[in-house]
C-alpha positions as CSV (number, residue, x, y, z in Angstrom):
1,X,13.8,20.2,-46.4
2,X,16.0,23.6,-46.5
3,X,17.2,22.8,-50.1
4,X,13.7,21.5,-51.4
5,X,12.8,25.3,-50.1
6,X,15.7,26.8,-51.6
7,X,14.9,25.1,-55.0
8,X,11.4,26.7,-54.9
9,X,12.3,29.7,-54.9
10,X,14.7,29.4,-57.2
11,X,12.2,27.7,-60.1
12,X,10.3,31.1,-61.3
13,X,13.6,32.7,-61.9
14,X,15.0,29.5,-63.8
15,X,11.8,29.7,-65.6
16,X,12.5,33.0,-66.8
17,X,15.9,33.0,-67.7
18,X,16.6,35.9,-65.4
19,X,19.2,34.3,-63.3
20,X,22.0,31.9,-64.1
21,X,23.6,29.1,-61.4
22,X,26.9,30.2,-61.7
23,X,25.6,33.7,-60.5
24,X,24.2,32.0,-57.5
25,X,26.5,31.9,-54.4
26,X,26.9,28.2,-52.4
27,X,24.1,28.1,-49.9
28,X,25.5,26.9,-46.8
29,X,23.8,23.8,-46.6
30,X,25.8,22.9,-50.2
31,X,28.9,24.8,-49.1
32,X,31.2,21.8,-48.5
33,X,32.6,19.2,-51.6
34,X,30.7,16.5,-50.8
35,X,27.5,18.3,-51.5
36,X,27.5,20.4,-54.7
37,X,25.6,20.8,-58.0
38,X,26.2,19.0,-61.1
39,X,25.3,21.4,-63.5
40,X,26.5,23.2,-67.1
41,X,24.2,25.1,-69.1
42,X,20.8,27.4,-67.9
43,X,18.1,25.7,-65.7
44,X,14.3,25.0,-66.0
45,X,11.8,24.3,-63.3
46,X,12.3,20.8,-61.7
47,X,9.8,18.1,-60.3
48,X,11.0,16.2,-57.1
49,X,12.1,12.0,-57.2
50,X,12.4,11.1,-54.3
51,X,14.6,8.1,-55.5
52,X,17.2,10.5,-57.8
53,X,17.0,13.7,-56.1
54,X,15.8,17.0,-58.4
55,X,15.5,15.9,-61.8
56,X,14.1,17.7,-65.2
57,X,11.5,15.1,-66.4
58,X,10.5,16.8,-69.6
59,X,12.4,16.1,-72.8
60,X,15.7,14.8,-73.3
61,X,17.4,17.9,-74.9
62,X,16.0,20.3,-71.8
63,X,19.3,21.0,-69.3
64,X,19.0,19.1,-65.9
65,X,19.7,20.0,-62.8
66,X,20.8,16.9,-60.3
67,X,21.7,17.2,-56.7
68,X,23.6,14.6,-54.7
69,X,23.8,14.0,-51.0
70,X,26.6,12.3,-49.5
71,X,24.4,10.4,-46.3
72,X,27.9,9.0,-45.3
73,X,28.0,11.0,-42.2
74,X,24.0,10.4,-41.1
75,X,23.3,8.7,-37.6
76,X,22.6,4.7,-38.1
77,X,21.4,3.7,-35.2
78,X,21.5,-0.1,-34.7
79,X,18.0,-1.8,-34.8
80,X,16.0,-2.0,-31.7
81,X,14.6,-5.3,-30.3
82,X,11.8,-5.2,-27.4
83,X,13.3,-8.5,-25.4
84,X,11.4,-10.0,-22.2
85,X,12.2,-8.6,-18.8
86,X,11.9,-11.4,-16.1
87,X,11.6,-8.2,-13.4
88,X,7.9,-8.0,-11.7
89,X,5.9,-5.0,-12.7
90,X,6.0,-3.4,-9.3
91,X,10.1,-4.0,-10.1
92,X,10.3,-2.0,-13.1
93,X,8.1,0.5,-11.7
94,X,9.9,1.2,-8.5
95,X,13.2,1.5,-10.3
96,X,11.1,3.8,-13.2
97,X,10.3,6.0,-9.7
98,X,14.2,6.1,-8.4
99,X,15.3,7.2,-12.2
100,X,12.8,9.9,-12.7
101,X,13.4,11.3,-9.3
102,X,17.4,11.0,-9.9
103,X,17.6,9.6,-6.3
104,X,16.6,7.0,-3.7
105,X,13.2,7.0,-2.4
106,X,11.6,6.6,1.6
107,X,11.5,3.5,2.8
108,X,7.8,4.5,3.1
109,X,7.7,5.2,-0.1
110,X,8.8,1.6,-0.9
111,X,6.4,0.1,1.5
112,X,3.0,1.7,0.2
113,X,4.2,0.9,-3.7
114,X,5.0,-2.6,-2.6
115,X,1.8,-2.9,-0.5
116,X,-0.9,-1.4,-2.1
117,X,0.0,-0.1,-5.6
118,X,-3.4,-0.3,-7.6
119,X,-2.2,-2.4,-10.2
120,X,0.8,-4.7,-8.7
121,X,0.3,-4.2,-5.0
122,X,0.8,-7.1,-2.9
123,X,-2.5,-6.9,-1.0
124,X,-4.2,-5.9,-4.2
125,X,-4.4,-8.8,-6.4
126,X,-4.5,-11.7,-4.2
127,X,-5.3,-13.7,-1.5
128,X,-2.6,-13.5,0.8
129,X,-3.9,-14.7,3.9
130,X,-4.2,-18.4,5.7
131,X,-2.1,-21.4,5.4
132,X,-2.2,-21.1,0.9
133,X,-0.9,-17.6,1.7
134,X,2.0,-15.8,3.0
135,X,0.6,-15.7,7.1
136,X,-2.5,-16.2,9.6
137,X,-3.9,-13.8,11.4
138,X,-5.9,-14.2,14.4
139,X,-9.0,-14.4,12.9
140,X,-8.2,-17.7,10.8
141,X,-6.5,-19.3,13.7
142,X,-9.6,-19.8,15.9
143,X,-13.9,-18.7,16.1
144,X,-13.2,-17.9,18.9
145,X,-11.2,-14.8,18.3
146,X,-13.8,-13.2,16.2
147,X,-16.5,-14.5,19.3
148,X,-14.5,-12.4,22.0
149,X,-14.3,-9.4,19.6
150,X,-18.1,-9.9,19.0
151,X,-18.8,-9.8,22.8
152,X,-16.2,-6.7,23.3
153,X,-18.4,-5.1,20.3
154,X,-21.7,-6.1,22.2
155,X,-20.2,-4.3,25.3
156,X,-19.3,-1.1,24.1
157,X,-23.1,-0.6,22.4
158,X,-24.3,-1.3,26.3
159,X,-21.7,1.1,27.4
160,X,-23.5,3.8,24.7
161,X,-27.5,3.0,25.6
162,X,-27.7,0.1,23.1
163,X,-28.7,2.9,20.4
164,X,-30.7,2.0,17.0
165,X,-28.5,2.9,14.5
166,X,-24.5,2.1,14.7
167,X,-22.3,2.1,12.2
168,X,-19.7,-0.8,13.3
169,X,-16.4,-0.5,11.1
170,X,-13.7,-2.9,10.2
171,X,-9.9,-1.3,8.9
172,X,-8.1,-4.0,6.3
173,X,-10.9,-6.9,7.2
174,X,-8.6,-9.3,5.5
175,X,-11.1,-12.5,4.5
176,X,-13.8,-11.4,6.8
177,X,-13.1,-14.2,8.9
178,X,-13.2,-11.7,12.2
179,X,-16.5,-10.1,11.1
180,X,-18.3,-13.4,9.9
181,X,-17.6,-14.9,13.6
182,X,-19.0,-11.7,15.1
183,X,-22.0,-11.9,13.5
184,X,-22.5,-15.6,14.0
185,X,-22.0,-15.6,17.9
186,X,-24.0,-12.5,18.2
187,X,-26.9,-13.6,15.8
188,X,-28.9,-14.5,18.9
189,X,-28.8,-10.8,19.9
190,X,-31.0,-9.5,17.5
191,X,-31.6,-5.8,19.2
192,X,-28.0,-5.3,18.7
193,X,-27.6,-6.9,14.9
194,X,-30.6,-4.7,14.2
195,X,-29.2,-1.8,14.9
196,X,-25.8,-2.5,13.1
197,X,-24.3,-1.5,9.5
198,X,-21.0,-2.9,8.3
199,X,-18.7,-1.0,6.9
200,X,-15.8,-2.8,5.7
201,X,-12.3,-0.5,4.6
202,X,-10.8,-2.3,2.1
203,X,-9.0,-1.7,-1.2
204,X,-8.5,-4.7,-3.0
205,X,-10.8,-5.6,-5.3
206,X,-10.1,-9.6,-4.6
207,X,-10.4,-9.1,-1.0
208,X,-13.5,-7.5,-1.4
209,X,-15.4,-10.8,-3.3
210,X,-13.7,-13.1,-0.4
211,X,-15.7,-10.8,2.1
212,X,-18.6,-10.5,0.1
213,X,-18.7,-14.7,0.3
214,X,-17.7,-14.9,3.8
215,X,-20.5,-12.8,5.2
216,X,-22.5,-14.5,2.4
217,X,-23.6,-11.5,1.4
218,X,-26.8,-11.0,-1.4
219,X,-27.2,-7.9,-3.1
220,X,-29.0,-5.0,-1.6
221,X,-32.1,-4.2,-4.3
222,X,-32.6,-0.7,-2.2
223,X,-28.7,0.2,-2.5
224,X,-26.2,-0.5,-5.6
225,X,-23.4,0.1,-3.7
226,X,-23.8,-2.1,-0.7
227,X,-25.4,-5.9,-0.2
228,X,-26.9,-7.7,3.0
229,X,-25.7,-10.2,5.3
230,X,-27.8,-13.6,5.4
231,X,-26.0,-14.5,8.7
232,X,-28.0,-11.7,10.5
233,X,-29.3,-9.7,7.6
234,X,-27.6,-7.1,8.6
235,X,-26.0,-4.2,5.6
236,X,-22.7,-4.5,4.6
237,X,-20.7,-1.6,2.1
238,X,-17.2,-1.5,1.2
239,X,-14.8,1.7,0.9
240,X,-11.6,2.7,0.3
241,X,-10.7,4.6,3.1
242,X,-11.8,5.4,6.5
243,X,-13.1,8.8,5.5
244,X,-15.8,7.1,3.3
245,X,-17.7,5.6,5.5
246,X,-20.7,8.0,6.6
247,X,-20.7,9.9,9.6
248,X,-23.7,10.8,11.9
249,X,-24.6,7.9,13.5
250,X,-22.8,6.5,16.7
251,X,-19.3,4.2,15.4
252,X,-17.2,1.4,16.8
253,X,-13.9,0.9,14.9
254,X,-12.2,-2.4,15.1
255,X,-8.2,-2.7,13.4
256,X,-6.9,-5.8,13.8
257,X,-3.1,-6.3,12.5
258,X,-4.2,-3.1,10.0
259,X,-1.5,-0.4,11.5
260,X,1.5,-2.7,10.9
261,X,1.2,-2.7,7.4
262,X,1.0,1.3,7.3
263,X,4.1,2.7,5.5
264,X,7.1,4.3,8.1
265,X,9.9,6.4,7.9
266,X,13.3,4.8,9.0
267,X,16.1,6.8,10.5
268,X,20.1,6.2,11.7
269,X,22.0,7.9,13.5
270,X,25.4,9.1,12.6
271,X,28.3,11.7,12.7
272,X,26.2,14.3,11.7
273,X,23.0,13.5,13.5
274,X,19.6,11.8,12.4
275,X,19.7,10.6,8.5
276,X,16.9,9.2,6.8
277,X,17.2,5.3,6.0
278,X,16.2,5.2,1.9
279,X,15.9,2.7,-1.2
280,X,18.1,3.1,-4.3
281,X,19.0,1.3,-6.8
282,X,23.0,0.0,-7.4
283,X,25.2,-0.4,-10.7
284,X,24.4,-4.0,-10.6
285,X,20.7,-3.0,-10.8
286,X,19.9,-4.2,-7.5
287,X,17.8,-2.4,-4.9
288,X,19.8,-1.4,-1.6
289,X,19.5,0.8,1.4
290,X,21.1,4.1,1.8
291,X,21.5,7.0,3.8
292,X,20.5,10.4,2.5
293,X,23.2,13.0,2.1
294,X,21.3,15.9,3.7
295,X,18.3,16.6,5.9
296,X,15.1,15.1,4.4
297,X,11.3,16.4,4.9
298,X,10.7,13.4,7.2
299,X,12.7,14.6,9.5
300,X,9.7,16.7,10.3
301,X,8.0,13.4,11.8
302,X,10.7,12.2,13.8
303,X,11.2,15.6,15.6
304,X,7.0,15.4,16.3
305,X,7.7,11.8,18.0
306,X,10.8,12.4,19.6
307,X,8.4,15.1,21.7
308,X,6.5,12.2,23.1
309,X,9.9,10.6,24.4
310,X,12.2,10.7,27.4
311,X,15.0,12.5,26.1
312,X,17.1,9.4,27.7
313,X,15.2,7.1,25.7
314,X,16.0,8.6,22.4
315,X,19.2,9.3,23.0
316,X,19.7,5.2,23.5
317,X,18.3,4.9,20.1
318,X,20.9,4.7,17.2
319,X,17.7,4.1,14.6
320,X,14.2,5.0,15.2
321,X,11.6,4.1,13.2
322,X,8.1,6.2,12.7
323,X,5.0,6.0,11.1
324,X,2.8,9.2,10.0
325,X,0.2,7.6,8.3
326,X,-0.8,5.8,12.2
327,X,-0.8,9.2,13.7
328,X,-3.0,10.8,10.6
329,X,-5.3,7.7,11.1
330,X,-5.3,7.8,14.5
331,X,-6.2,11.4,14.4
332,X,-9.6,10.4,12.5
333,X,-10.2,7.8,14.7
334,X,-10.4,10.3,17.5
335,X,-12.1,12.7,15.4
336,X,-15.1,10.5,14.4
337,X,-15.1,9.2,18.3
338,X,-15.3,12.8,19.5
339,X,-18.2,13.6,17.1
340,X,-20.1,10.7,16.6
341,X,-19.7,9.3,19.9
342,X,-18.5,5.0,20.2
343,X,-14.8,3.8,20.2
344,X,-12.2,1.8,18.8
345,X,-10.3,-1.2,19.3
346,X,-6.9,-1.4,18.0
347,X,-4.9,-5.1,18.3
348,X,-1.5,-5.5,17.0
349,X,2.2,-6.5,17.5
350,X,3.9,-3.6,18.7
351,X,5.2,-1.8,22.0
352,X,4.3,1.0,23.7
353,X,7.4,3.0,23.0
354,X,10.0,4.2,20.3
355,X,10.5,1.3,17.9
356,X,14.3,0.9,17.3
357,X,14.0,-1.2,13.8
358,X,11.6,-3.8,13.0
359,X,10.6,-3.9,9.8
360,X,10.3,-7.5,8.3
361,X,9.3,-9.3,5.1
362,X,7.3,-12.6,5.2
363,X,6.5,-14.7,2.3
364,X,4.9,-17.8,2.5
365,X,4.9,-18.0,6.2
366,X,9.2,-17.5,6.1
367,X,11.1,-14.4,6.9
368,X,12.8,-13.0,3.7
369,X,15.3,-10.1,3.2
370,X,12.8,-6.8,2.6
371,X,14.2,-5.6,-0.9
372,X,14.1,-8.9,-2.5
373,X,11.2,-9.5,-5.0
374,X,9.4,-6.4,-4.1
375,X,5.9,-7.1,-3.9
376,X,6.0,-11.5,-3.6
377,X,6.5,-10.6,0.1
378,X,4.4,-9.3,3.0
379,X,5.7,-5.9,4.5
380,X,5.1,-5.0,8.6
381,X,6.3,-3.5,11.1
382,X,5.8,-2.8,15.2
383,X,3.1,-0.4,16.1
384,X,4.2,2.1,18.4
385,X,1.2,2.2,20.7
386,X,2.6,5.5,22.2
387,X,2.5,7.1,19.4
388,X,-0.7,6.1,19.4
389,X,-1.8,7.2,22.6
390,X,-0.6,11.1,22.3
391,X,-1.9,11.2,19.0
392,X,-5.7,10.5,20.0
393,X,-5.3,12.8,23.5
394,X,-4.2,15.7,21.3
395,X,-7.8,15.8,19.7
396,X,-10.2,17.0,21.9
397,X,-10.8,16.5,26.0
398,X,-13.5,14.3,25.1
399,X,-12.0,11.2,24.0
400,X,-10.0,8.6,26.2
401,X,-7.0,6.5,25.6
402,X,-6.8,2.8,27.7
403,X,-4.3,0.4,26.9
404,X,-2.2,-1.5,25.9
405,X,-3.1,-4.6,27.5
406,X,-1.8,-8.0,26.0
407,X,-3.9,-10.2,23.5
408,X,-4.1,-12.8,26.5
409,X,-5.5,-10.6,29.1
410,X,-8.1,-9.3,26.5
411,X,-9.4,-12.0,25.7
412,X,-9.1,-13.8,29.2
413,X,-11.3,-10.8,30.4
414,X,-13.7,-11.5,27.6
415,X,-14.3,-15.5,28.2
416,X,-12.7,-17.4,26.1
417,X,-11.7,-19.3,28.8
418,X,-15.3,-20.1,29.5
419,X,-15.8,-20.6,25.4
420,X,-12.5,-22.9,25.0
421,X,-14.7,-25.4,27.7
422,X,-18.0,-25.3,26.1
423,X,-17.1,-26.0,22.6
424,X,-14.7,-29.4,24.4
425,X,-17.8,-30.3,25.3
426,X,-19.0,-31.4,21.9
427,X,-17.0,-32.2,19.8
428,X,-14.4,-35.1,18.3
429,X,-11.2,-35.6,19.4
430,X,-9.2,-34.2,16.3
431,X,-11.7,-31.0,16.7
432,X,-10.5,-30.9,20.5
433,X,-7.0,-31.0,19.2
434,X,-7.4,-27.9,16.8
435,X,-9.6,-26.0,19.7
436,X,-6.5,-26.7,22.1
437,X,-3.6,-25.6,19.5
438,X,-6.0,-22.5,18.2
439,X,-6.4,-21.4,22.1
440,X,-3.0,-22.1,22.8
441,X,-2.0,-19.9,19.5
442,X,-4.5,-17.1,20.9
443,X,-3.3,-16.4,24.7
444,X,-0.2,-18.4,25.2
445,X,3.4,-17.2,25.2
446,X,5.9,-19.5,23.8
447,X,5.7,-22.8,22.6
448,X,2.6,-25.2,23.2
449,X,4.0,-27.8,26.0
450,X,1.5,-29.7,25.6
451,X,2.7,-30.7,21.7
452,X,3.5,-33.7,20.8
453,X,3.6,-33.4,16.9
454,X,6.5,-32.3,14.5
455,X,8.6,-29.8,16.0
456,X,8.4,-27.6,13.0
457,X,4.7,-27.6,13.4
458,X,5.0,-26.2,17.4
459,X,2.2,-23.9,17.9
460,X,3.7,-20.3,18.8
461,X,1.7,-18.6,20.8
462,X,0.9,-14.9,20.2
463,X,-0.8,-13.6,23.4
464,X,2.0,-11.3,24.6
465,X,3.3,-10.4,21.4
466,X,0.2,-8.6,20.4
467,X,-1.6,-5.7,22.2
468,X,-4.8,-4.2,22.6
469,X,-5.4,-0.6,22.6
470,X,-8.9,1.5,22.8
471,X,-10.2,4.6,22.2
472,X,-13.4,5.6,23.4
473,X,-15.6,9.0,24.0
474,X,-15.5,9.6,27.7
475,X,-19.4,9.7,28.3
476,X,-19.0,5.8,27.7
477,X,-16.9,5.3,30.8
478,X,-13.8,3.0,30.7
479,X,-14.4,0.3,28.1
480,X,-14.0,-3.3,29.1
481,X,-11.5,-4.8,30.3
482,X,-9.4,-2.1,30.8
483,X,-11.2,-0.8,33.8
């Protein structure tokens, strides 16, 4: 480009005969052997070739002026194929995140990419609950776990002067199992169906259709956004997040097993104190835990929990584990309660105290190692009811913490006892054998004793493992059963 130029300005002087080459001095570009002129007598004007370089193209007797490039010493880069990756999109973009930041990343980081990433999130694009999936929840186990929330539900709207207009909210609803078994045992109760609207938090889209069949939902002519339930006509709307869902009216939260997928910080102690536990990628291209080299943001949220503590319990510690994104939510929670007036019930596995390190992947119903496959797996980890609790007392004077009680006295205060007896009552034997292992699965601790199939296929139960938490506004009283 700088000799095309330099020629251009050259031609109206060639033109002219005012100037002769050997009068001109080297222009840098040309300056070295390799690339010189070729020339003898006085020039005229020439027309660009792009396959010869600079050439006269009028008659033969006209001089010529010729320039040749030596491209010997031009970059040839090799050509570039585009070959298949067999590494997962969530893969590739976890390790696009690590290179751009030039470091490792928060293992909270790691957990809400893996989890929820809107285009290769684990909970996004599929259906990862029941035996087909990756684990059972409560709800799929029995009816009668959805039954017992129902009447819990039924309670609280006594509790609050059985108003007209509640808005009765589900966190991370999975199928809708829990919701669809509400309705069903409460259907009889039309006062209190009447004066419900479902809100359901959920952010994947192929969640969302499972729930939409499960309530067996019809489309709502007077609202585009939101459809009815045919199992008590009651409304049903879906949102992305908690703040969505309209305020005004009097609210009852239910989250079952939705805070143990919420994204936490991990921490180890060493020589120099508190380091933050992170995910980086190694020469072998393999993702692998390390510690950071310095003090990290984050340690913002352990110092906040670490308040809450004995100091003799955190010095025990050697890693801690925390979760802001419980506290934030829980902080809305107790917000909306204070305000709107209603309450919450929170059921998970957890403790109420520091959590040491409990972070676990499941896939298909089998514990795998967290960092391998990103995204096939199912991320958790223990809810620190605790945390819980001081986070919700901070808000105001008007909202109450109860709790934790274990998933086997709530529901024994409920009646499912009672319920367990009445459905026996009528039904065949291999339904009686599926009531017994679903109960057993529900409030016992342990192994069922009174299995006699494959040992692989033991029921485990779950009613000490998991606990029950609520928050409530104080002019409700103390919710049951925690009185």
């Amino acid at each position: 480009m700088m000799l095309r130029r330099s020629l251009a300005r050259l031609s109206p002087l060639l033109s002219n005969g005012a100037l002769r080459l050997n009068h001109i001095a080297p222009h840098p570009f040309l300056s070295s052997p390799s690339r010189s002129f070729c020339s003898s007598q006085t020039q005229t004007p020439t027309t660009p070739n792009l396959d010869n370089g600079y050439t006269k193209s009028s008659s033969d007797s006209s001089p010529t002026v010729a320039v040749s490039i030596d491209r010997s010493g031009l970059c040839n880069p090799p050509e570039h194929t585009h070959e298949p990756s067999s590494e997962s999109e969530i893969v590739k973009h976890l390790k696009s995140i690590i290179k751009f930041r030039g470091g490792p990343i928060s293992v909270a980081e790691y957990m809400e990419e893996v989890l929820t990433n809107p285009k290769s999130g684990f909970y996004i694009n599929r259906d990862v609950f029941g035996t087909s999936g990756d684990f059972i929840t409560s709800p799929e186990v029995s009816q009668m776990f959805g039954e017992m929330i129902g009447v819990w539900v039924m309670c609280l709207w006594e509790q609050m002067g059985q108003p007209q207009n509640v808005n009765l909210v589900e966190l991370g609803p999975g199928r809708g199992t829990l919701m669809s078994d509400l309705l069903r045992g409460s259907s009889k109760f039309e006062n209190f169906t009447k004066s419900l609207n479902i809100h359901l938090v959920e952010c994947s889209p192929v969640l969302q259709k499972i729930q939409y069949e499960k309530l067996k939902c019809i489309d709502d002519s007077t609202d585009t956004e939101g459809a009815i339930s045919a199992i008590t006509n009651t409304p049903v709307s879906w949102h992305a997040s908690l703040e969505q869902v309209p305020s005004g009216s009097c609210t009852i939260i239910i989250a079952h097993e939705f805070f143990d997928a919420l994204p936490i910080y991990q921490f180890q102690k060493g020589a120099r104190g508190w380091s933050e536990k992170m995910v980086d990628v190694s020469e072998d291209s393999k993702f692998r835990f390390v510690l950071s080299p310095g003090p990290t943001p984050s340690l913002l949220y352990l110092a906040r929990r670490c308040q809450w503590a004995p100091r003799e319990e955190v010095s025990k510690l050697e890693q801690v584990e925390v979760c802001p994104s419980a506290m934030d939510l829980t902080c809305q929670i107790a917000k909306r309660i204070d305000t709107d007036g209603g309450g919450a019930l929170i059921i998970d596995y957890g403790k109420d105290g520091l959590i040491s390190d409990s972070l676990q992947a499941i896939r298909k119903h089998k514990f795998v190692h967290i960092l391998d496959d990103p995204g096939s797996a199912d991320l958790s980890a223990y809810v620190d009811f605790a945390s819980i609790r001081h986070s919700a007392q901070g808000i105001s004077e008007n909202v109450s913490v109860h709790g934790p009680i274990t998933q086997s006295q709530l529901l024994g205060s409920l009646g499912i006892n009672f319920r367990v007896e009445s459905l026996l009552q009528n039904c065949t034997e291999e339904e009686a054998e599926n009531l017994k292992t679903g109960y057993w699965r529900l409030v016992g601790d342990g192994e069922a004793p009174f299995w006699e199939g494959p040992d692989e296929q033991t029921p485990i139960g779950m009613g000490t493992r998991y606990l029950a938490m609520a928050i409530v506004n104080k002019k409700q009283g103390v919710p049951v059963p925690f009185q």
